[in-house]
LUMTIZA-986053 format. One line per 10 residues: for each residue x, y, z of C-alpha. Coordinates in nm, 4 decimals. Layout:
X/Y/Z; ...
***
This chain:
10.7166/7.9926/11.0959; 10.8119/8.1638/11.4004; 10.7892/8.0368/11.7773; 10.4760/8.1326/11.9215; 10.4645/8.4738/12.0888; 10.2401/8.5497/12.3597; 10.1043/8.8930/12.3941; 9.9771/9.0329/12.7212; 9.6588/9.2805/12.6359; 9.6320/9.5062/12.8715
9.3559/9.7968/12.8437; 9.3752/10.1356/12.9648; 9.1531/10.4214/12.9742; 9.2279/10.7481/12.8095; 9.0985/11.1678/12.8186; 8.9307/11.0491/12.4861; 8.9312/10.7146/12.4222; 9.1436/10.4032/12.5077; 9.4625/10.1988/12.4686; 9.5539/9.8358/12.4246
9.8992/9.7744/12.5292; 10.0936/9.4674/12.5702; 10.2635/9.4532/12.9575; 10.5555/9.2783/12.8642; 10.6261/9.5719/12.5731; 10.5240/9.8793/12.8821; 10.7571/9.6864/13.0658; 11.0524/9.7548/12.8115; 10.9583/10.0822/12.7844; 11.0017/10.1581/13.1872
10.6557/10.2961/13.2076; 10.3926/10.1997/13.4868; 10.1529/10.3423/13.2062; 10.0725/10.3730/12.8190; 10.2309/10.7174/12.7948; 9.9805/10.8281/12.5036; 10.2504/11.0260/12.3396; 10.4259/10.7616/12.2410; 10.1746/10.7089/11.9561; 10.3086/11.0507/11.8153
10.6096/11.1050/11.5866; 10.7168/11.4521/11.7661; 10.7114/11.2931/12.0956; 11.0422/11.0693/12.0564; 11.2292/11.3732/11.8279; 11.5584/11.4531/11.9675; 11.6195/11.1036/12.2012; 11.5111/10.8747/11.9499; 11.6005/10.8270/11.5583; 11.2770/10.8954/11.3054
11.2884/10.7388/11.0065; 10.9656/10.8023/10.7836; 10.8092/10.4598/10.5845; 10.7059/10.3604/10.2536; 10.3662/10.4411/10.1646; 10.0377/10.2444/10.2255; 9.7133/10.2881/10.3951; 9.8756/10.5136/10.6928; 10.1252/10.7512/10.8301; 10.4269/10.5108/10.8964
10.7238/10.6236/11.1217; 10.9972/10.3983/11.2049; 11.1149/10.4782/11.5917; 11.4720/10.4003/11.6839; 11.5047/10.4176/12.0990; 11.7929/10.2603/12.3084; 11.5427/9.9739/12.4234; 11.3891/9.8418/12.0796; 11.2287/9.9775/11.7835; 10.8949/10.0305/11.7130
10.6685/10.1123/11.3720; 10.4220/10.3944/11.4834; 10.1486/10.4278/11.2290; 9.8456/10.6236/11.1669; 9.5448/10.5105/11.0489; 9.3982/10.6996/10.7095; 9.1329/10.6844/10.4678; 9.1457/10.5837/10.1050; 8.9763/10.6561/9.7925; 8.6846/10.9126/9.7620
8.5744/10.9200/10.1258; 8.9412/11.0194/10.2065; 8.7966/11.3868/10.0774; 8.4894/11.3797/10.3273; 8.6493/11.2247/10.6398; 9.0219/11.2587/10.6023; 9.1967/11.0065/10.8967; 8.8313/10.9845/11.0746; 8.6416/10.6598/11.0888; 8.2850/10.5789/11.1999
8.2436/10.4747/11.5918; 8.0712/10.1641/11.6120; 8.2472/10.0494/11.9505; 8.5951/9.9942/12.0357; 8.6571/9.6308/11.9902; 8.5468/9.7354/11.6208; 8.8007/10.0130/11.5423; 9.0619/9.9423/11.3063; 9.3761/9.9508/11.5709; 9.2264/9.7414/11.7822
9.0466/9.5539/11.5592; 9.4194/9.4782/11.3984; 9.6235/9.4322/11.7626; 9.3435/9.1588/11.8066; 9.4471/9.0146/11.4863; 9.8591/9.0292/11.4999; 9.8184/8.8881/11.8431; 9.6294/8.6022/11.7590; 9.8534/8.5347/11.4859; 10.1376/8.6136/11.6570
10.0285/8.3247/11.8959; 9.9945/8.0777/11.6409; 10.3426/8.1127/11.5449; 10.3292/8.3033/11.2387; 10.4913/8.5398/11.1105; 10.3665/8.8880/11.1725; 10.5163/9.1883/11.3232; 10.4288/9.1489/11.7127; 10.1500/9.4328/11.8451; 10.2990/9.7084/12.1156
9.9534/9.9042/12.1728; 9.6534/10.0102/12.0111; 9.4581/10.3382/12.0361; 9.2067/10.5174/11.9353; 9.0483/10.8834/12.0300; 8.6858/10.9086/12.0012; 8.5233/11.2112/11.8869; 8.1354/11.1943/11.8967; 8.0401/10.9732/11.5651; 8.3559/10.9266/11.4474
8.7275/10.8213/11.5802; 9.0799/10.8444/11.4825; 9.3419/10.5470/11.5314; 9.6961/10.4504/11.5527; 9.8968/10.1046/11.5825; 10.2352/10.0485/11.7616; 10.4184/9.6986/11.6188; 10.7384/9.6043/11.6741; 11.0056/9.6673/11.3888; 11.1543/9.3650/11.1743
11.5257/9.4265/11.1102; 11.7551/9.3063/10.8399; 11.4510/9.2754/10.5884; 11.3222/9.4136/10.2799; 10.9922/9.4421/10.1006; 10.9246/9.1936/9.8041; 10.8578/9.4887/9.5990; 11.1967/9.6935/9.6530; 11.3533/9.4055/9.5293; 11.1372/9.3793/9.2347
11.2368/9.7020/9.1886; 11.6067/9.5998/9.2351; 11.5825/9.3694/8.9945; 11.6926/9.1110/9.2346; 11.3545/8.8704/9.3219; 11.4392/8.5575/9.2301; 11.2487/8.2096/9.1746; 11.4260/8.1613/9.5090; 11.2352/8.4576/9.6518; 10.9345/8.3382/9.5036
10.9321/8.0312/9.6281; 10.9845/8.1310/9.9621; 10.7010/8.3696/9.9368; 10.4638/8.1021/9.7945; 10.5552/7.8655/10.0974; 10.4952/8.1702/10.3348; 10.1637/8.2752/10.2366; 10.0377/7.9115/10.2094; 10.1292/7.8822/10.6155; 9.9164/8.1963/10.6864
9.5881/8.0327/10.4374; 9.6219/7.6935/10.6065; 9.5613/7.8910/10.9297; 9.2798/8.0982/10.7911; 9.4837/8.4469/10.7995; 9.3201/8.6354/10.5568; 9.4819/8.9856/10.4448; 9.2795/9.2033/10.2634; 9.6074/9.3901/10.0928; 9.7746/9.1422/10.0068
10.0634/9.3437/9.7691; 10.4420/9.3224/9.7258; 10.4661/9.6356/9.9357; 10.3150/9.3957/10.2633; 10.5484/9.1288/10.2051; 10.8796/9.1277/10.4010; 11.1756/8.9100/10.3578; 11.4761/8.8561/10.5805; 11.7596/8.5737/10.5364; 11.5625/8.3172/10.7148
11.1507/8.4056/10.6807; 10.8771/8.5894/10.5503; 10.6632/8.7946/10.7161; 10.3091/8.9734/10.6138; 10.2404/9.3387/10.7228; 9.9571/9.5578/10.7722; 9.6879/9.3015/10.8820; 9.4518/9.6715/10.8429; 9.0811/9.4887/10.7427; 9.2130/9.1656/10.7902
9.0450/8.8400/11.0034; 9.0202/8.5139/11.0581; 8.8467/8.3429/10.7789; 8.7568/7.9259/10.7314; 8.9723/7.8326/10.4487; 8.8474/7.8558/10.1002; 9.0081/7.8682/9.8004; 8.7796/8.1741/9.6653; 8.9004/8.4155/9.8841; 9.2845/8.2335/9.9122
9.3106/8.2538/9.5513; 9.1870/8.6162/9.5563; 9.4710/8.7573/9.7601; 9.7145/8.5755/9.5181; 9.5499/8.7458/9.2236; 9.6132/9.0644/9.4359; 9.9641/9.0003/9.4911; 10.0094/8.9198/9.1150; 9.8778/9.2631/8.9976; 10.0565/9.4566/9.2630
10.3818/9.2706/9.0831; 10.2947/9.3010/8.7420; 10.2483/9.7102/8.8743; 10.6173/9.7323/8.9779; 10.7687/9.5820/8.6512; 10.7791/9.2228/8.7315; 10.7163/9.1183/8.3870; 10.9627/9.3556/8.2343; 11.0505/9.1168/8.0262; 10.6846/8.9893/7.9624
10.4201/8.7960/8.1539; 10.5456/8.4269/7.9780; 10.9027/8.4570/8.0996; 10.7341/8.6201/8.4290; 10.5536/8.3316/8.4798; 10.7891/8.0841/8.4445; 11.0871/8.2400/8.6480; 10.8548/8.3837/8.8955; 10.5151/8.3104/8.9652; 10.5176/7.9408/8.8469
10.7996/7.8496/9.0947; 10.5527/8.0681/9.3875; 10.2426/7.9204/9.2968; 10.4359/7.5333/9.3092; 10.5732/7.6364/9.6724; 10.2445/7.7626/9.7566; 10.0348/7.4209/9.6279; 10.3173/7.2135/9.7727; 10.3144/7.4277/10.1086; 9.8946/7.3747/10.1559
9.9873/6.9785/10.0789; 9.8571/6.9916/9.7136; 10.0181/6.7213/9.5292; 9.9957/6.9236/9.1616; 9.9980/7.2281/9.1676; 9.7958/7.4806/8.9208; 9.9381/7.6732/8.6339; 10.1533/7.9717/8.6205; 9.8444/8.2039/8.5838; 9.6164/7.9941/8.7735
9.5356/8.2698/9.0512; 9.5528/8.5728/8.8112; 9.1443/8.6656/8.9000
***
């Protein structure tokens, strides 16, 4: 786990809406306020590197400034609704949209010493029933996703058990992720971090919905061609040695089988 990290939330009111910004981030950034366009891509081209970011339930850009990097995403729909509303969601206050909703979240976590990316700013733009929303976090160098190096070929039991331990940190803290996928699992030399806390909360621990978000993480595996090879030799050079880490990591003297969180 990470030290603790203490994030200043700061609100400020926009044209349209509002922003939640941490002061000691604005303070990096030179600014005496949230400069709004700093939540969009085109604002930073040409004195700051764009780099565009895998897939998932947003518009991800990676920003590259002089100061520190930052992850700007978008907030979208998915699914059916996708088709009716596009990137709108329903107001029901602002404490309850998704961006702020998910600074809330990363900050909290953040504060507990876990590892998360840490929040920048929040905002959304209200437009009579509905509202549109975007998230500023902080960029994790030197890492890759769990699932480019399933991909790679180069996850190893090592990997997994280093996963296992990491996830088991965030349950014994009640961190619940509702995406819980290779894709949202990040791994540099020394730790693992979750991403996209989008949905996510604070939950009392329970071993229903802990053993859910394993079952997600399996399937989002077995998706990218984990078990190549097949699900018994998966199992036992894989998801055995995470599951073990993960029952030894929430103090669980034997841990369950192999498959015991496939759902």
């Amino acid at each position: 786990m990470a030290m603790a990290t203490t994030i200043q939330p700061t609100l400020q009111a926009t044209e349209d809406g509002a922003i939640l910004f941490d002061a000691a981030a604005l303070a990096q950034a030179g600014g005496e306020r949230f400069d709004p366009a700093w939540f969009e891509p085109e604002s930073w081209r040409g004195r700051a590197q764009l780099s565009p970011l895998g897939a998932g339930r947003g518009s991800t850009v990676r920003v590259q400034t002089a100061r520190s990097d930052w992850v700007l995403r978008h907030y979208r729909r998915g699914g059916m609704v996708a088709r009716v509303l596009g990137d709108r969601c329903l107001w029901n206050g602002a404490e309850r949209t998704r961006s702020f909703a998910e600074f809330r979240l990363l900050a909290e976590l953040a504060g507990r010493g876990l590892d998360v990316p840490a929040p920048v700013a929040a905002r959304y733009r209200r437009h009579g029933a509905h509202y549109r929303a975007d998230l500023i976090t902080r960029w994790i160098g030197g890492a890759t996703t769990l699932a480019e190096r399933v991909r790679a070929g180069t996850a190893d039991a090592n990997d997994a058990a280093r996963v296992g331990a990491g996830i088991a940190a965030f349950h014994l803290a009640g961190a619940y992720h509702a995406d819980l996928n290779a894709h949202n699992i990040l791994l540099d030399p020394h730790k693992v971090w979750l991403l996209d806390f989008d949905r996510g909360g604070l939950r009392a621990p329970a071993r229903s919905w802990q053993y859910a978000n394993l079952a997600r993480l399996r399937r989002s595996l077995l998706k990218l061609g984990a078990a190549r090879d097949g699900e018994q030799r998966f199992d036992a050079a894989f998801w055995g040695p995470l599951m073990a880490a993960y029952e030894r990591g929430r103090g669980q003297a034997t841990p369950v089988a192999a498959g015991g969180a496939r759902g």
